[in-house]
C-alpha positions as CSV (number, residue, x, y, z in Angstrom):
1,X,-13.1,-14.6,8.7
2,X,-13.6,-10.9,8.1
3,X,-14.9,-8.9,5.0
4,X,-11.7,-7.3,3.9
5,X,-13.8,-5.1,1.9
6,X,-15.3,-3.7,5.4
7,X,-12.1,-2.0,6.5
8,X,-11.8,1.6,5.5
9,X,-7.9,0.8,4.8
10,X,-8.4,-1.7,2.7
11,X,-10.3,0.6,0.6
12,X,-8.5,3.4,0.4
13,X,-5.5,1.1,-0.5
14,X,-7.4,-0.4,-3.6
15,X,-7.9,3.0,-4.2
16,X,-4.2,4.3,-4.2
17,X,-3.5,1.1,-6.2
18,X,-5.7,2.8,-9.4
19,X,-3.8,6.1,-8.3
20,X,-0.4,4.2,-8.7
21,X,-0.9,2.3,-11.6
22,X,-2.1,6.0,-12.9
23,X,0.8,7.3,-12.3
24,X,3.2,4.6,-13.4
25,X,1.8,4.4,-16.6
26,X,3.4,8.0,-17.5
27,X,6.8,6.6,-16.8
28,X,9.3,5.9,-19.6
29,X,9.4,2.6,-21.2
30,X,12.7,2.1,-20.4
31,X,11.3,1.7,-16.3
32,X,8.5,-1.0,-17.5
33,X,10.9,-3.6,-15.6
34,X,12.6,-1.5,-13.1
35,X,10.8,1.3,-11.1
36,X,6.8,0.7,-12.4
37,X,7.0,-3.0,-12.1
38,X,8.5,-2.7,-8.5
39,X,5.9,0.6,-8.0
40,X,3.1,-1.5,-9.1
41,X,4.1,-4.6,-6.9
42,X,3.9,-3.2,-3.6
43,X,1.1,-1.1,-4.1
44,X,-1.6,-4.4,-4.8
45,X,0.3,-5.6,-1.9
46,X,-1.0,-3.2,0.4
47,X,-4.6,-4.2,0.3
48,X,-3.9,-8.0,-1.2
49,X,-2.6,-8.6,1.9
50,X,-5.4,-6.9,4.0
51,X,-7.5,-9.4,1.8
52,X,-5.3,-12.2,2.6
53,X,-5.3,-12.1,6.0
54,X,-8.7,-11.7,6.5
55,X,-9.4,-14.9,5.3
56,X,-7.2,-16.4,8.0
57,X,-8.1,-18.9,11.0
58,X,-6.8,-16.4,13.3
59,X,-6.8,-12.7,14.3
60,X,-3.0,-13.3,14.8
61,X,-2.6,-14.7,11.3
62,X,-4.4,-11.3,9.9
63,X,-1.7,-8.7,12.5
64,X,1.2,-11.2,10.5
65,X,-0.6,-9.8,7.3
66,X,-1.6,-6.7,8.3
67,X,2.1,-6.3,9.1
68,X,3.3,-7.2,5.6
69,X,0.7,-4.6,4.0
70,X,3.0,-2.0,6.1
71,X,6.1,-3.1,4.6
72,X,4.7,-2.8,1.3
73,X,3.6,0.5,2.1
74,X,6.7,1.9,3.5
75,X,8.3,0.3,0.5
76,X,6.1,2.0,-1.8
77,X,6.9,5.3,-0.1
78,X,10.6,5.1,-0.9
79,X,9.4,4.2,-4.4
80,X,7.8,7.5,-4.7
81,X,10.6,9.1,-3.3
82,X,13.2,7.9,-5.9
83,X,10.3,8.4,-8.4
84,X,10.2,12.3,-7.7
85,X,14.3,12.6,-7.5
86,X,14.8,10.8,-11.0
87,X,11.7,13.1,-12.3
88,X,9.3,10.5,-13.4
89,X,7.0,11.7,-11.1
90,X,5.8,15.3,-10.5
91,X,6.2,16.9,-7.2
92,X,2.4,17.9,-6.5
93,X,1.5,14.3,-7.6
94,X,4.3,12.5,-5.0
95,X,3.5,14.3,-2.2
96,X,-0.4,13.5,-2.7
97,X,0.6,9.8,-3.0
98,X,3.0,10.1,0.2
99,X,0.0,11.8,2.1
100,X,-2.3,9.2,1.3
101,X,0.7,6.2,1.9
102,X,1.4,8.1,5.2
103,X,-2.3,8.3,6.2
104,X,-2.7,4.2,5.0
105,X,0.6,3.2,7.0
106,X,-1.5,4.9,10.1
107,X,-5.0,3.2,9.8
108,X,-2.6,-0.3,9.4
109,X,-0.8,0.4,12.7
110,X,-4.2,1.4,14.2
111,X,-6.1,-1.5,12.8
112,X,-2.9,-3.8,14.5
113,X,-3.2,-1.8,18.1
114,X,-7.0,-2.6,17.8
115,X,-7.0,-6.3,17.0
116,X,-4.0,-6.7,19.6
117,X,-6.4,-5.6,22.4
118,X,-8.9,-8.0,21.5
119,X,-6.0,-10.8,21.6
């Protein structure tokens, strides 16, 4: 088992989760159950599953996790995207949070090619 709080992802994922649920929370009402609640979702699922799978047997079972914190991330990305188009979401303030997602999706892929070698 690893400290999940050790990787440098994980952080910066919680912190784009407080940036998110920021955000979000400027959106109309009427998106409570649509867009935020979706928003919201796969942004704690970046680094819940970081945290998940560092609690795992395996270093195999953590890549299946790290792999699922990607997803979540690439969904959260398109989120943005719509977010931006449907003007909930100011320009300056998406592309920040698609920098940051972009920069996360890289130190996941990294963090996979790492543990991959060791395997």
């Amino acid at each position: 088992m690893v400290d999940y709080k050790n990787y440098k992802v994980w952080q910066r994922s919680h912190d784009l989760v407080l940036k998110i649920y920021g955000a979000t929370n400027q959106y109309p009402k009427s998106e409570q159950f649509g867009l935020v609640s979706q928003m919201n979702r796969a942004c704690i699922s970046i680094p819940t599953n970081i945290a998940e799978g560092c609690g795992r047997e395996t270093q195999k079972e953590l890549i299946r996790f790290l792999y699922i914190s990607s997803g979540s991330a690439h969904e959260l990305d398109y989120l943005i995207l719509v977010s931006q188009k449907l003007g909930f979401l100011d320009s300056n303030i998406a592309e920040e949070l698609l920098t940051e997602i972009d920069e996360i999706k890289k130190m996941i892929a990294a963090l996979i090619k790492t543990i991959k070698k060791t395997l």
